[in-house]
C-alpha positions as CSV (number, residue, x, y, z in Angstrom):
1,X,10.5,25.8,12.6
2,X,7.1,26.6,11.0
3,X,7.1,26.8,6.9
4,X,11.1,24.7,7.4
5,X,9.3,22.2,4.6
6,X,8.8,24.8,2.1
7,X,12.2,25.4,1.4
8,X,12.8,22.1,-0.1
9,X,10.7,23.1,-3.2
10,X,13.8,24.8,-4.1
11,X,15.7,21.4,-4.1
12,X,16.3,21.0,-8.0
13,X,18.6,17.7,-7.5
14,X,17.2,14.0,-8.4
15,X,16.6,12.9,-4.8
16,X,15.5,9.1,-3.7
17,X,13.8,8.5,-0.4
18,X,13.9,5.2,1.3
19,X,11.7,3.9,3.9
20,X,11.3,0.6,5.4
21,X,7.8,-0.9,5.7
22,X,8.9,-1.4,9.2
23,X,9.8,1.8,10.3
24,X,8.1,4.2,12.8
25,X,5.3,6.0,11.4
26,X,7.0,9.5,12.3
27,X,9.7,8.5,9.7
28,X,6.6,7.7,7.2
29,X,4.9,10.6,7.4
30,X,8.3,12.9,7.6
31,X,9.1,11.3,3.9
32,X,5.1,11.7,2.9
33,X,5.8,15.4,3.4
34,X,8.8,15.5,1.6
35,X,7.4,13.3,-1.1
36,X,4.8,16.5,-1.6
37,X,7.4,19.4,-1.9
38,X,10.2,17.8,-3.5
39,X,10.1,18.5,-7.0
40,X,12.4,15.8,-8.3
41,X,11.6,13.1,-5.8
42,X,11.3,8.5,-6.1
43,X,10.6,7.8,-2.6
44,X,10.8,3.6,-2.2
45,X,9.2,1.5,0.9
46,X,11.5,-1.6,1.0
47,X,8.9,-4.3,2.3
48,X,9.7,-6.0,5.6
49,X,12.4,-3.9,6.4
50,X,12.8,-0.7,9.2
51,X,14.9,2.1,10.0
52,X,18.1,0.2,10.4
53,X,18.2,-1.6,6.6
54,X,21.5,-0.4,6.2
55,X,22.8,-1.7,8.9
56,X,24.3,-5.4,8.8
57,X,21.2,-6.7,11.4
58,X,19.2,-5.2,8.6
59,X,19.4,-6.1,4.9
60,X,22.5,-3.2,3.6
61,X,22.4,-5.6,0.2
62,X,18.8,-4.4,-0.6
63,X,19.6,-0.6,0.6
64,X,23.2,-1.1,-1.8
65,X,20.3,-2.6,-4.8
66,X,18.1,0.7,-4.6
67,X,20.6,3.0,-4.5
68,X,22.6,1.6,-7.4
69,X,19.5,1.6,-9.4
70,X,18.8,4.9,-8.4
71,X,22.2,6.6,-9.4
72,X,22.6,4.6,-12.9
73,X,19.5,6.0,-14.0
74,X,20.8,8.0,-17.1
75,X,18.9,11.0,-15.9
76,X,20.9,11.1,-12.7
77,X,24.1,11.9,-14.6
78,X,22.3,13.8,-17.2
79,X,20.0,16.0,-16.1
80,X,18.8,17.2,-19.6
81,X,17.7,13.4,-20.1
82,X,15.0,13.8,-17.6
83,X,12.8,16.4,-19.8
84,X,12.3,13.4,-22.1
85,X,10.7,11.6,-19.2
C-alpha cells in the first residue's frame, strides 16, 4: 500500500484525531502521519487515557467533551469561517 498516505492530502473536510496518552505507540505514530498530510487536521492526546476511551471501562464522557467541542466550532458548519482563522 506504498504512497496509501498521500491520498489524504486530498481530504478538504475539518477532521479531529484523538489519541489516548495510553495507547499503543503504532496508533501514535499512524495519527503523527496523518497529522502531516491532512490539510484541515486538530489531532488531541486525552491524558491518561488508551485506545478504548470510548468505551464505558474507558472515560466515553471525555471522548463525548472533545468531540462536542470539536463539531460546535463555527468553522465546522461554516467552512468559509475558517479563512478568517
Amino acid at each position: 500500500m506504498k504512497g496509501t498516505l498521500e491520498h489524504f492530502k486530498a481530504v478538504r473536510a475539518e477532521v479531529l484525531l484523538l489519541g489516548g496518552s495510553e495507547s499503543p505507540s503504532f496508533l501514535k505514530h499512524t495519527l503523527d502521519a496523518l497529522s502531516r498530510v491532512l490539510p484541515n487536521v486538530e489531532r488531541v492526546e486525552l491524558q491518561g487515557l488508551s485506545h478504548g476511551a470510548a468505551l464505558d471501562g474507558g472515560k466515553p464522557e471525555r471522548v463525548a467533551q472533545e468531540l462536542r467541542r470539536f463539531f460546535l466550532q463555527p468553522e465546522i458548519h461554516n467552512p468559509k469561517l475558517a479563512d478568517v482563522r
